[in-house]
N, C-alpha and C positions, 0 to 999 in steps of 0.2 A: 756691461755692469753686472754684478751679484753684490746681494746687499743681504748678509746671513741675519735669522733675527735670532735675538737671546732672549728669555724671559728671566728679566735681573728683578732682584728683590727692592733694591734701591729705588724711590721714587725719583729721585734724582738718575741716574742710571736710565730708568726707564722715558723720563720726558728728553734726556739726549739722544739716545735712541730713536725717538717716534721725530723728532725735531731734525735729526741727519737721515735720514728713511725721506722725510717730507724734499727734504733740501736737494737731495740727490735723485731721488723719482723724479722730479717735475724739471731738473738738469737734464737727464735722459732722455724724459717722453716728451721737454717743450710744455707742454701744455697737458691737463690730464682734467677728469672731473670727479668728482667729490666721490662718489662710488668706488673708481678703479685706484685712487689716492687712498682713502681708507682703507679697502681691502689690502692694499700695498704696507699700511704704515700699523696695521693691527691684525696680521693674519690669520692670530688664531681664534679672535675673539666672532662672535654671533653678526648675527647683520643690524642689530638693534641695541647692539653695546658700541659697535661703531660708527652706527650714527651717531647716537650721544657723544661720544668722545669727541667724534671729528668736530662735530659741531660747536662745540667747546675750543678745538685746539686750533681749528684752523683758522677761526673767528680770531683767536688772540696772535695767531700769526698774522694775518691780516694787519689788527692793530701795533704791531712791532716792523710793519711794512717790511718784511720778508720776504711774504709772497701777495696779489691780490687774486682779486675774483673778479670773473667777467664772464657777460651772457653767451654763450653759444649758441651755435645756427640751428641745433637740433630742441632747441629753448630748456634745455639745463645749465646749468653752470660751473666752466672752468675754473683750474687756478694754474699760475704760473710764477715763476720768480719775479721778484722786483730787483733794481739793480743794486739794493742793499742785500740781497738775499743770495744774486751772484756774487758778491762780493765774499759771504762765508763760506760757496762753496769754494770757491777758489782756495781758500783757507783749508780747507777739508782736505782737496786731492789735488790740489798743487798743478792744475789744469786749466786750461779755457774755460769761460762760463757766462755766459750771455743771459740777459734780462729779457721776461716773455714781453717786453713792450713791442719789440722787435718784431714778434710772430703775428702773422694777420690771419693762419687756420680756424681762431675763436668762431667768426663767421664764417668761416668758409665752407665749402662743400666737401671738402674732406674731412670731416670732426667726425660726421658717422663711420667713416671709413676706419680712421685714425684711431678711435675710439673702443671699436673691436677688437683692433691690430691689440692695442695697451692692453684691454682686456683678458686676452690670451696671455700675455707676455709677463704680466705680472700672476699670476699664476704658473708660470714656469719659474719666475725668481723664488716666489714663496715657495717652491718646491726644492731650490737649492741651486738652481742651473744658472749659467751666465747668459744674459742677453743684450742683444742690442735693436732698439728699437728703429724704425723708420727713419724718425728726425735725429736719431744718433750717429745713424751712417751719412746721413746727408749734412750734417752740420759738425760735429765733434773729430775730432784728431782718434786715431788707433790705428791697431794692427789692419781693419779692412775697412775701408772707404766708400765712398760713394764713386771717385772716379776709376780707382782699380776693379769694382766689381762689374762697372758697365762697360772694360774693354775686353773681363774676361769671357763675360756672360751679353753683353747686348740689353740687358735690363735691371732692375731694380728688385729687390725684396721687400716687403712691407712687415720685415724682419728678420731675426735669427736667433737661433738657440745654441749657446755652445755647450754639449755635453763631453766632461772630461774621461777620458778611454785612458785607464791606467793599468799599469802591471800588476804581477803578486806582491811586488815590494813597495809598489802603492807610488811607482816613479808614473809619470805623466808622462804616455806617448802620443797623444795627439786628441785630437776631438773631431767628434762628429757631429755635424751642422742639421740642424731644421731649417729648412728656407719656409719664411711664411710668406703664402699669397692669400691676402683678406680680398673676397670675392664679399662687395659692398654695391656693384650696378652690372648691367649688364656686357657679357662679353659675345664677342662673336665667336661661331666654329673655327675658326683661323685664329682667333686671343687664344682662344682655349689650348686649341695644337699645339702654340708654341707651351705654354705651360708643361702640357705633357712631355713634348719635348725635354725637357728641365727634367722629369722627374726619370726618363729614358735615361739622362746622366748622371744618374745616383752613385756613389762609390768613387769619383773624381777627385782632384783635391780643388776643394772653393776658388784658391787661389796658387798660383805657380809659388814652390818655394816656402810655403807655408805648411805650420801641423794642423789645418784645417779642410777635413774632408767632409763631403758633402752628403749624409747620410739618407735624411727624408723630406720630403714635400708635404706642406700642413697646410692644407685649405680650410679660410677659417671663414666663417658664416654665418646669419643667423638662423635658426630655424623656421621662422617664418616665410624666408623668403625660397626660391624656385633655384638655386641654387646649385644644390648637392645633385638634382637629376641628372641637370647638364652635365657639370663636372661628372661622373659618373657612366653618361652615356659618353662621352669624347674620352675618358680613359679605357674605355670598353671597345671603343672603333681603334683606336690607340694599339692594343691589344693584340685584338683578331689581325692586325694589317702587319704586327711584325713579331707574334709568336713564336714563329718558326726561326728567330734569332734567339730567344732567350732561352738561357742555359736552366734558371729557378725560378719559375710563375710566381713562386710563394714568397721570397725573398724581393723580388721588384715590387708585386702587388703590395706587398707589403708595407712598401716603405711610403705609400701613398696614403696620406693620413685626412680623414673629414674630420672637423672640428667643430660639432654643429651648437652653438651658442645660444642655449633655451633663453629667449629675449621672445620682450615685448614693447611698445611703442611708449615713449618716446625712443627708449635704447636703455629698457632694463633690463639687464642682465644676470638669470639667476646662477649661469655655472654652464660651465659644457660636454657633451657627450664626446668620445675622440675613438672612432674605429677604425682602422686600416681597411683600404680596399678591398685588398684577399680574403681578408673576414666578412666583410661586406657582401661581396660576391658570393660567397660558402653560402651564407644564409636566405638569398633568393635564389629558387629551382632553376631559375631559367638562366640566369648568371653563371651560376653552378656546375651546369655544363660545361660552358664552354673552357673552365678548367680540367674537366676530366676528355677533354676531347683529344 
């Protein structure tokens, strides 16, 4: 999905706008909460002009049974389409479109997961970039699926970022992929390897026969949590054990992205910090080394 925003003069203009934003985000992401919907449907606006707004707009979408609201398991509250509300999107892009009645993640133990994943993901939209979320690959029709990418690859993404690679004439030769891994509980030394593994095969194409290569790995996180050490020490054993293959430390490291999510409990979210490995690395002595060794 990419959903460009325009700042139209028209009040009219403007409540279609915020009303196909709303329709087609919560199409995408399934299910979203009032936070990451906002930030989505008013990008440019404060964090305290978009509560007021939302609060307002989503309430009277609600009453137009478009979309509803429901408690989630992290105890805030989602919104999802109704099957009136899929029925406009269908209108819109002439696509599948299913009603969140269907989805049972409201409760479930993936919403904190789910919820970072969006979190991220809708700030790469409002930056301009195409994505596709979780519940997009796993349930919506396109160019990459759920079951082409787990024969290509053995697992799943908990997203993707498609950034468009064009010429000087401004012709479209292909895109390079963000695979996102949202690190939400714990993994083991063996989860982790294979990950690293993944980001070992940077430069591939995503998929056989497609303009889809696979650029960076973004581990996305919160800051609270133990997280980033791991990840950090298993891309560093990673490393040291097959150096002596790689052609550009700087160019691999590189493309290993921390995504650290200044959050607080329940799952506020004020914005995230995004450094590459090899930067990473640069800036502790003892890291440091082991690139100039």
């Amino acid at each position: 999905m990419k959903l460009p925003y325009v700042q139209h003069s028209s009040p009219f203009e403007r409540h279609q706008q915020n009303l196909t934003r709303v329709l087609l985000g919560l199409h995408h992401f399934g299910y979203m909460r009032y936070q990451e919907l906002a930030r989505l449907v008013w990008p440019l606006s404060s964090e305290g002009s978009r509560q007021a707004n939302g609060s307002r707009f989503f309430k009277q979408l609600c009453e137009q049974k478009l979309i509803f609201r429901g408690l989630n398991s992290i105890g805030t509250y989602s919104y999802a389409l109704t099957g009136k509300g899929a029925r406009e999107v269908r209108k819109l892009i002439s696509s599948p479109a299913f009603d969140g009645t269907r989805i049972s993640g409201f409760m479930g133990l993936e919403v904190y997961h789910r919820t970072l994943g969006a979190a991220w993901l809708v700030e790469q939209l409002n930056a301009g970039h195409e994505v596709l979320s979780e519940y997009a690959i796993n349930t919506l029709p396109g160019e990459i699926t759920r079951p082409q990418l787990n024969k290509q690859w053995g697992k799943l993404p908990d997203g993707l970022v498609l950034r468009e690679v064009r010429d000087e004439a401004g012709q479209l030769i292909h895109y390079n992929v963000d695979w996102i891994e949202v690190e939400s509980s714990y993994k083991s030394p063996a989860q982790r390897e294979r990950l690293m593994q993944m980001a070992w095969s940077l430069g591939k194409q995503l998929l056989p026969d497609t303009p889809f290569f696979l650029d960076r790995i973004v581990f996305v996180y919160a800051s609270t949590s133990k997280h980033e050490a791991a990840l950090v020490r298993s891309a560093v054993v990673k490393f040291e054990a097959t150096r002596h293959e790689i052609d550009d430390p700087k160019a691999l490291l590189g493309s290993i992205v921390l995504a650290s999510a200044d959050a607080s409990l329940p799952l506020r979210i004020r914005g995230f910090t995004e450094v590459d490995l090899y930067t990473y690395m640069q800036r502790d002595p003892r890291l440091s080394k082991l690139l100039s060794d």
